[in-house]
C-alpha positions as CSV (number, residue, x, y, z in Angstrom):
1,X,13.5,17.1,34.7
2,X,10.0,17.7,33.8
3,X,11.5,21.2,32.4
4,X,13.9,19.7,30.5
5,X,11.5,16.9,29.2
6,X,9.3,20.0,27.7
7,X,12.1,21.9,26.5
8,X,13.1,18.3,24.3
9,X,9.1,17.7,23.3
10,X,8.7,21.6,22.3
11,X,12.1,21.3,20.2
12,X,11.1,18.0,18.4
13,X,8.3,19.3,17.1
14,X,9.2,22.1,15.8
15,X,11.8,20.3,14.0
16,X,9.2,19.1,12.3
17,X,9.1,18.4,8.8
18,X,6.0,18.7,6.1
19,X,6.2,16.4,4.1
20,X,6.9,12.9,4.5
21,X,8.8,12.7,1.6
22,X,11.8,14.5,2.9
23,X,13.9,13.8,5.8
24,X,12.2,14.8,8.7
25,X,10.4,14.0,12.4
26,X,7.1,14.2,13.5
27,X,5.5,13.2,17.3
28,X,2.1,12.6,17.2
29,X,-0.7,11.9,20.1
30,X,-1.0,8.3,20.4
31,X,-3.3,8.6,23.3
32,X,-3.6,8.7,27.9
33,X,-2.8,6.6,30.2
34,X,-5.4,7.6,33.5
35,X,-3.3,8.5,36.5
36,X,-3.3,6.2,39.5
37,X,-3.6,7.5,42.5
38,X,-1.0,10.1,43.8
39,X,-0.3,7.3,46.5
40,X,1.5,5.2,44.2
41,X,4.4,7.7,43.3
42,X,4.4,8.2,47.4
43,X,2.5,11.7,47.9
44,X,-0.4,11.9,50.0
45,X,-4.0,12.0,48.3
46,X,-4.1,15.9,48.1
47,X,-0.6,16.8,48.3
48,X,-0.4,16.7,44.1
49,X,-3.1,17.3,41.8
50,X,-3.4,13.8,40.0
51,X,-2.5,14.0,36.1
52,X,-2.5,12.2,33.0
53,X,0.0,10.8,31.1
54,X,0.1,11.5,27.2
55,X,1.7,9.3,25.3
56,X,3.7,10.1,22.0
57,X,4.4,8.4,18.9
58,X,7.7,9.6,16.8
59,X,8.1,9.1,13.4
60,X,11.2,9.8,12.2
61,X,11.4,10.0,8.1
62,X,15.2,9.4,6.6
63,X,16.9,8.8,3.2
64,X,17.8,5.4,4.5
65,X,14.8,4.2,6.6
66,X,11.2,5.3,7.9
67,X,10.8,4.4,11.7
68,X,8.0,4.4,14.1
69,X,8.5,4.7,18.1
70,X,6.6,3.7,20.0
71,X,2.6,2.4,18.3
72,X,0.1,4.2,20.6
73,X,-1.5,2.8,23.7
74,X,-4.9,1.2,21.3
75,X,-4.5,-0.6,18.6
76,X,-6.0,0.4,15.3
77,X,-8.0,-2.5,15.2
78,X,-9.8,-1.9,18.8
79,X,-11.5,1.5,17.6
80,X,-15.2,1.4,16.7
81,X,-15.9,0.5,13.0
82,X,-17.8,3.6,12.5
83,X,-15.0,5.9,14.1
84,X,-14.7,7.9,17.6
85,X,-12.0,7.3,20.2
86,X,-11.5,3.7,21.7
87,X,-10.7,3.1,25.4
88,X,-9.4,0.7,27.1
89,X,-9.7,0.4,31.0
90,X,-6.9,3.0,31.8
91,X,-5.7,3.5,28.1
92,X,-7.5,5.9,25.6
93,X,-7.3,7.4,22.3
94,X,-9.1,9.7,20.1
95,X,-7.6,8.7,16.9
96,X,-6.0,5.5,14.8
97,X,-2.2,6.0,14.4
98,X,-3.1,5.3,10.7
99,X,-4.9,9.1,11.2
100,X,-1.8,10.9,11.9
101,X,0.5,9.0,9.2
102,X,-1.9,9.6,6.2
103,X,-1.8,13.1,7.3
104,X,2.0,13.4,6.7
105,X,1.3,11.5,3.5
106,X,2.9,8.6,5.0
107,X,0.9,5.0,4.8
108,X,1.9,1.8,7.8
109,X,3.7,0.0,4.3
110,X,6.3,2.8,4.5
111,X,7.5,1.8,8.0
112,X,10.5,0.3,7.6
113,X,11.5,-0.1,11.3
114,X,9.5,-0.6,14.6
115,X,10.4,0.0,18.0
């Protein structure tokens, strides 16, 4: 599964377009979620190396719509005033998902749909 999950990640972005003005798809890092302990996913402490989880954010650009999946685990609002990344108790981020969308040229207004 895991395999299979990278194989899909690796393939989506490569289908990845430039420019927001065309049709295309982007993923972006929203952020982590911090592990729990191994013990909840019923190993032993030891028995797995703990990771974290990242969390991705798809944009997917078309002729009839502009859609967002999936917003990040931070809002843009909870990140310092003066920039850096923004935690919150098991959540982080190093960057606003405004950061990534101007970057494709895209701004939150073009957004048509949310999920």
């Amino acid at each position: 599964m895991f395999r299979l999950r990278s194989l899909l990640t690796v393939s989506l972005i490569l289908l990845a377009a430039t420019s927001v003005h065309a049709s295309g798809f982007y993923v972006f890092d929203c952020g982590r979620i911090k592990a729990m302990g191994v013990e909840t996913y019923g190993f032993k402490e030891g028995e797995v190396k703990s990771r974290d989880f990242f969390v991705p954010c798809y944009l997917v650009v078309h002729p009839r719509g502009t859609l967002i999946w999936d917003v990040g685990v931070i809002p843009d609002s909870a990140f310092p005033a003066g920039g850096g990344p923004a935690v919150h108790g098991i959540m982080s981020s190093a960057k606003t998902l405004k950061s990534p969308l101007a970057q494709v040229g895209c701004q939150p207004s073009d957004v048509t749909n949310k999920n």
